[in-house]
N, C-alpha and C positions, 0 to 999 in steps of 0.2 A: 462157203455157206456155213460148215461147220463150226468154223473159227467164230463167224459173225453170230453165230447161235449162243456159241459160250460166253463171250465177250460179253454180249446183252443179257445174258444170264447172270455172269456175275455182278454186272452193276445193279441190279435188280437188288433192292434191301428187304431183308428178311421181313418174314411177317410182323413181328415186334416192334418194329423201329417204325414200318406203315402202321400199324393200330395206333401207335404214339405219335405220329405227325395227323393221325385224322381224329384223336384225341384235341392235339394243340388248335389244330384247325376250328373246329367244333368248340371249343372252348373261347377261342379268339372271337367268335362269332356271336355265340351266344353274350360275351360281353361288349359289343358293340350296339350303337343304335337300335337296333331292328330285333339284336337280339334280345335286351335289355327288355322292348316293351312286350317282346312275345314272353320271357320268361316272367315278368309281374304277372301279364295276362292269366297264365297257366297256372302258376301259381296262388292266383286267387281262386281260379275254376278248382283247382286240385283242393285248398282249403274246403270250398262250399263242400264240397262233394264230402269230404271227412267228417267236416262237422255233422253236414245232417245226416251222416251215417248213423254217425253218435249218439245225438240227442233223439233220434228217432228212436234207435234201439233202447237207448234210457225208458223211454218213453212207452213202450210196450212192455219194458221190463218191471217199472212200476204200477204197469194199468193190470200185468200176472199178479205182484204180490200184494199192492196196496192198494186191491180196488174201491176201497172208501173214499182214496181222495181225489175218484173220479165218479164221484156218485153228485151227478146236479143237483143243487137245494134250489128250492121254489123259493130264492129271496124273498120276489115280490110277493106272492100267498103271503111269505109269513110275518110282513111287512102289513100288509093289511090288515091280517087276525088281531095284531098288536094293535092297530089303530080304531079297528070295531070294538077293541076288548074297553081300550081307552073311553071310548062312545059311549058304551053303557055303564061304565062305569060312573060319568060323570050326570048322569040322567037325572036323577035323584037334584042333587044341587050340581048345577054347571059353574065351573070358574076357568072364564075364557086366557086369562095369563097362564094355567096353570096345563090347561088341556095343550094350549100351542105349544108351550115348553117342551110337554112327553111327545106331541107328536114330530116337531123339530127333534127334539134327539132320537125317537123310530128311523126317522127319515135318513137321519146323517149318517147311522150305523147299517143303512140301506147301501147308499152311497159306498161307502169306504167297506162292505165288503163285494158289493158291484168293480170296483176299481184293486182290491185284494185279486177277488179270482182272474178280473185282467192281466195283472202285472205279475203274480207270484205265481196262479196256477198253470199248471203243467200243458200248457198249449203245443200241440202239432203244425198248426197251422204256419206258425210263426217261423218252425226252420226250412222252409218250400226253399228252391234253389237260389231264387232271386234275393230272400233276404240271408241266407246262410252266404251269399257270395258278398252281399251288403255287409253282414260282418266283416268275415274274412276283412275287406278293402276297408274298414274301421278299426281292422286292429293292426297293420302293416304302417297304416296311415296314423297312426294315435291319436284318432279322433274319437272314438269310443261313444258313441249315441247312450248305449245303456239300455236300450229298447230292447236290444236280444242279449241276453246272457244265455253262456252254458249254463244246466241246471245239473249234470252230471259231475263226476269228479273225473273220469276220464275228458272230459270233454274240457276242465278246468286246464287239467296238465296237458292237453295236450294244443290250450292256444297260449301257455306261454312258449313250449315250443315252438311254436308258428309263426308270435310276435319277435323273436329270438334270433331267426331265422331272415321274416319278413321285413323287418322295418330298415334294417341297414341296407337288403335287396330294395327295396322301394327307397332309401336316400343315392343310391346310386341312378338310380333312374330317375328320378330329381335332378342329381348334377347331370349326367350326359344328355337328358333330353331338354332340360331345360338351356343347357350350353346349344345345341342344335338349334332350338328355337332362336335363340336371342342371333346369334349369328345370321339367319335366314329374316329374321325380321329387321334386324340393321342392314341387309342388303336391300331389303325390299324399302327400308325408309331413306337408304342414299339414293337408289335410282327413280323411287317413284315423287317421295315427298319432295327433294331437293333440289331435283332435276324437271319437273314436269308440273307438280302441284305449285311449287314455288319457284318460278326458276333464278328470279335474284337475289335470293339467298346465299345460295353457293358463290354466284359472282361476285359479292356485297363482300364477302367472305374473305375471297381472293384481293380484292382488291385492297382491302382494311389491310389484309397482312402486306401488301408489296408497302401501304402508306408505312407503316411502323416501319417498313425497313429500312425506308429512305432516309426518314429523321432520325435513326438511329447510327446511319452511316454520316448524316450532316454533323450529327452532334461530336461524333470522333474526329469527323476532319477537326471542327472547331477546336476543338479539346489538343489536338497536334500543334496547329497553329501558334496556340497561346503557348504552348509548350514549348516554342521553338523560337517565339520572340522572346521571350523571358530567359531563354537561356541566349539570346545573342547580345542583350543589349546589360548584362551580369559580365559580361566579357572581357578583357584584360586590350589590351590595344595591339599587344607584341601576338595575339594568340586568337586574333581578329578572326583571321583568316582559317586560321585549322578550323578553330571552333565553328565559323560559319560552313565552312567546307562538312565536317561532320552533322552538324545540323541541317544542315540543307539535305545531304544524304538520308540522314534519317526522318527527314520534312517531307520527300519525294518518295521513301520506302512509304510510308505513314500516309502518302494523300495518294499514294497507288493501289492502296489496297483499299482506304476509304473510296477514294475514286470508283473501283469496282463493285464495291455495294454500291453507293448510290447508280449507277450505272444500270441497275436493276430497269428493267421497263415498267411505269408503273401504269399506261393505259395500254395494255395491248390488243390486242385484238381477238372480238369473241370469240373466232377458234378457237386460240390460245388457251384462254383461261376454260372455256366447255373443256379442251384437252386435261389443263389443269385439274379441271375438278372430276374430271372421271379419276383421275391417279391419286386423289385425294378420297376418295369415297372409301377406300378399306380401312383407311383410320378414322372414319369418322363414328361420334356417338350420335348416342339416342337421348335427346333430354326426358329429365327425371319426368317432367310433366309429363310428357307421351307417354311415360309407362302408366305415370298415377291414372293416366286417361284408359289405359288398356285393361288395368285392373277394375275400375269402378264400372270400365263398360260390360267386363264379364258378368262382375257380381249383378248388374243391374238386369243384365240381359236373363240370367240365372233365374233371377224375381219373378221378372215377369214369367218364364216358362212353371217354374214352380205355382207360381199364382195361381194358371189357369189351371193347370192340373192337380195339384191339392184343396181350391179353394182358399187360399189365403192372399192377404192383401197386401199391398205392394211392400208393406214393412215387415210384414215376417217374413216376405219372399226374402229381401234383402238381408232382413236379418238372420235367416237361415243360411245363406248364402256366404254371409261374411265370418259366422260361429265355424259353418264346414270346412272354409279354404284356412282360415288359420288354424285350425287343428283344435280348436277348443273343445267343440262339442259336448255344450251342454246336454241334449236330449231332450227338451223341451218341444221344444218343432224336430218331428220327424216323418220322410214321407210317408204314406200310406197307413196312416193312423183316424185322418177320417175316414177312409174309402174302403177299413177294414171289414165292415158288415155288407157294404153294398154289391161291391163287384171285387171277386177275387183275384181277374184277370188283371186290371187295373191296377191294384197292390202290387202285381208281378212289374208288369212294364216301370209303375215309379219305380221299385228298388230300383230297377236295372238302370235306369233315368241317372238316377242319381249317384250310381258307382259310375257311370262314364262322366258326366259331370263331375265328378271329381276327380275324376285322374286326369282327365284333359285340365282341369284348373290348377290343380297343382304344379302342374308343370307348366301353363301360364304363370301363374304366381313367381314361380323359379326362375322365368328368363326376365321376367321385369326386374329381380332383382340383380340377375348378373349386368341387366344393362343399366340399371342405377349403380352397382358398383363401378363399372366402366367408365361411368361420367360422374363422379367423386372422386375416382381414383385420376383421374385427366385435370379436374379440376384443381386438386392439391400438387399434383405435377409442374400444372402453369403456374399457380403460388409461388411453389419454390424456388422456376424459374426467375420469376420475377423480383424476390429477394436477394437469389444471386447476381442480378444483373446490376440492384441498386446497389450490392455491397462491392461490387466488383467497379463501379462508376467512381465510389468513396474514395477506397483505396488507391485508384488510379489519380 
């Protein structure tokens, strides 16, 4: 027992070498699938959470020192004064171009400082979790709305760090979940579409390929044939005989091997080819249409959920939809910008709305195109084949 105590002792690896294979492990993990979207995930929660650390402390920090530039003006009072002042002014003699004129321009400079304290003044409101995490996933993503800026300088340096950090972690979660996707949705379109929605497609399929093989085997025999009467009837009289005797050798190698192409079965039996096309299903692609179909249906689907819940109509839904997934991000349509006075709640759930909508689309977007390259890349494939095969007929 003693022996077997030490024995098991010594293979036992020092604590160093276990921390560093549950290091490797952990590592290995966190860059795989699962790990991939849990580390995006967390790392946008861990952004929000920093920013509106930031911008909140900015924000108390400047409401200590520079309480003036959180002292409310009564725009609109003084937007009126100016208009009653206009009023009596013009009492005496009225001139109706000249009165609309001052009060058009009172109005405008109403406006554009209403739309000022929007945009530029120092809002809390605006870094709650849901849109500070809405950043975050707009700056990993390089879609950048614009709606929320840091207003700090800490808060500046520390989302280029972030971006720095994030976006090439969020291009990797791109390529491996978008490779998962595309994978799992070409299995799902060989067993469901090909086999069950359509099922003689695949056979249509099979069978077009045994035809081309046939005539491709007829076309050799012939091409032997000619070959071998052309060289018998060139033939010398005293050398009849070799030369028929080697030609016929090489007539018989020649129409044995054409022989067994053509020999191909070309109607066989439905087993067969269902056999067929099951073994055929892991190389097959996905055409370009069905992706173009899977992307429009997103975007479109997208519309309409935005629609109902922002109030916008089916073309900003869509064009909202389509500015987010290509990464443009104007900042014109952004959610939660009508429903900012009404319901607060609501502003929360869009943000959130809209950061899972994006990252579930972008990584739609990414598998439709790994399986558009797959079926470009198949298609120039068979191109090439097919020019080798014409130059290869030439030369023969």
């Amino acid at each position: 027992m003693s022996s077997r105590r030490s024995s098991f002792r010594r293979k036992e690896k020092p604590a160093f070498d276990r921390f560093k294979d549950h290091c490797r492990h952990f590592t290995a993990f966190m860059f795989s699938n699962v790990g991939i979207i849990l580390l995006v995930t967390f790392y946008t929660i861990g952004g929000a959470f920093i920013f509106q650390a930031i911008e909140i402390f900015e924000y108390e920090r400047l409401k200590l020192e520079k309480p003036h530039r959180f002292i409310a003006r009564n725009f609109s009072g003084e937007a009126l004064t100016r208009i009653w002042d206009l009023t009596s002014e013009n009492i005496s003699f009225f001139d109706p171009r000249a009165y609309r004129r001052r009060v058009n321009d009172v109005l405008l400079e109403y406006q554009r400082a209403i739309v000022k304290k929007q945009l530029k003044g120092p809002d809390v409101e605006q870094w709650s979790f849901s849109g500070a995490f809405l950043y975050s996933l707009t700056v990993i993503t390089t879609i950048g709305y614009g709606n929320i800026t840091p207003q700090s300088e800490w808060g500046k340096l520390v989302t280029i760090l972030y971006a720095i950090i994030g976006m090439p972690l969020f291009l990797l979660y791109l390529s491996n979940i978008g490779d998962v996707l595309a994978k799992s949705f070409k299995w799902i379109y060989s067993k469901v579409c090909l086999c069950r929605i359509c099922p003689g497609v695949a056979k249509r399929r099979i069978i077009r390929e045994r035809r081309k093989m046939r005539q491709l085997a007829r076309a050799l025999q012939l091409h032997d044939m000619e070959n071998a009467r052309g060289s018998s009837s060139y033939s010398s009289s005293n050398s009849t005989s070799t030369s028929n005797s080697s030609s016929s050798g090489d007539y018989s190698r020649s129409s044995k091997h054409s022989s067994s192409l053509v020999d191909v079965p070309f109607s066989g039996s439905d087993s067969d080819i269902e056999r067929e096309i099951r073994g055929s299903t892991d190389e097959i692609t996905v055409p370009v249409t069905v992706c173009i179909f899977v992307m429009v249906g997103y975007i479109l689907w997208g519309a309409l959920l935005f629609g109902r819940w922002e109030d916008w109509n089916y073309l900003d839904g869509s064009y909202f939809c389509l500015i987010s997934l290509s990464s443009i991000g104007f900042g014109d349509l952004v959610p939660g910008d009508r429903v900012i006075t009404a319901d607060r709640d609501k502003v929360e759930v869009s943000f959130i709305l809209c950061a899972v909508y994006l990252l579930l689309g972008m990584a739609v977007i990414a598998m439709c195109f790994n399986l558009m390259q797959e079926q470009v890349v198949h298609n120039i494939r068979a191109v090439k084949r097919g020019f080798k095969a014409c130059f290869r007929c030439r030369s023969s």
